[in-house]
ZAMARGU-4260 file (C-alpha; in steps of 0.2 Angstrom, whole numbers, plus 5000, padded with zeros to 4 digits):
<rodrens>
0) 4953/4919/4996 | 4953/4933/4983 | 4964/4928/4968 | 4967/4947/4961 | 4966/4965/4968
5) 4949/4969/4961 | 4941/4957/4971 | 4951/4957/4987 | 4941/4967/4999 | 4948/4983/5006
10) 4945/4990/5024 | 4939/5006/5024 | 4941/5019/5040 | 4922/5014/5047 | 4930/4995/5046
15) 4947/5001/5055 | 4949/4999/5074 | 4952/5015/5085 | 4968/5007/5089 | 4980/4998/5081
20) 4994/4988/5093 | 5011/4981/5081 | 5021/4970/5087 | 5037/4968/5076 | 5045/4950/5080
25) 5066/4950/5078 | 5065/4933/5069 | 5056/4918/5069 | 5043/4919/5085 | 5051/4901/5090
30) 5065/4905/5101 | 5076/4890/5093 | 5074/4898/5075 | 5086/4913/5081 | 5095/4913/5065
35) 5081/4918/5054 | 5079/4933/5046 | 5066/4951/5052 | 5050/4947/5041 | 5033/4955/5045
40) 5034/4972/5047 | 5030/4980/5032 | 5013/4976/5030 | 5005/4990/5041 | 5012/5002/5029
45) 5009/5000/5013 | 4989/5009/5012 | 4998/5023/5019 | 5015/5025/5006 | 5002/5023/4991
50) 4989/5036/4997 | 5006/5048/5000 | 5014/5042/4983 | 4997/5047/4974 | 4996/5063/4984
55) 5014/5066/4977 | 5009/5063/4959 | 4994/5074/4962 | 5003/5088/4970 | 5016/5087/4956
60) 5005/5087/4943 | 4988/5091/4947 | 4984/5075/4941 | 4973/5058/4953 | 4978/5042/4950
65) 4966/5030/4959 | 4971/5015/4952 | 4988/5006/4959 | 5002/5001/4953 | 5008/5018/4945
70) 5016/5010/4929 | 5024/5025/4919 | 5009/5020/4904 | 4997/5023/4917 | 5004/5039/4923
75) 5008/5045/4907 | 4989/5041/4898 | 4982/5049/4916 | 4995/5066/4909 | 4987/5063/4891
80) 4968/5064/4896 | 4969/5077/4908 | 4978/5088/4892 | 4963/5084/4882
</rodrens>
């Protein structure tokens, strides 16, 4: 019931399963709904395309940014301190 990203609770790796099983459903799981559209599937890989973006940045500019979303102002004052 978190109502912004700082206090929605994050799992880390200790909390992660060994295994995770997806499932992608073509459509609405009730058969008689076959008219609507994919949904669901990109969920599972969101952690995973920001850690790699921010590996990106960091590789590019020797830079960390540990705080999502990268907004150019964030980027750019994270470029400015590490100047100083």
């Amino acid at each position: 019931m978190s109502r912004d990203w700082a206090t929605h609770p994050t799992l880390t790796h200790l909390d992660a399963p060994a295994q995770i099983d997806v499932v992608l459903v073509n459509g609405d799981p009730n058969p008689n709904r076959p008219d609507l559209p994919h949904y669901g599937a990109g969920e599972a890989s969101m952690k995973p395309v920001i850690a790699a973006v921010a590996n990106a940045i960091f590789d590019a500019t020797g830079v960390r940014l540990r705080r999502v979303p990268f907004r150019k102002e964030r980027v750019l004052a994270a470029l400015n301190a590490a100047k100083a």
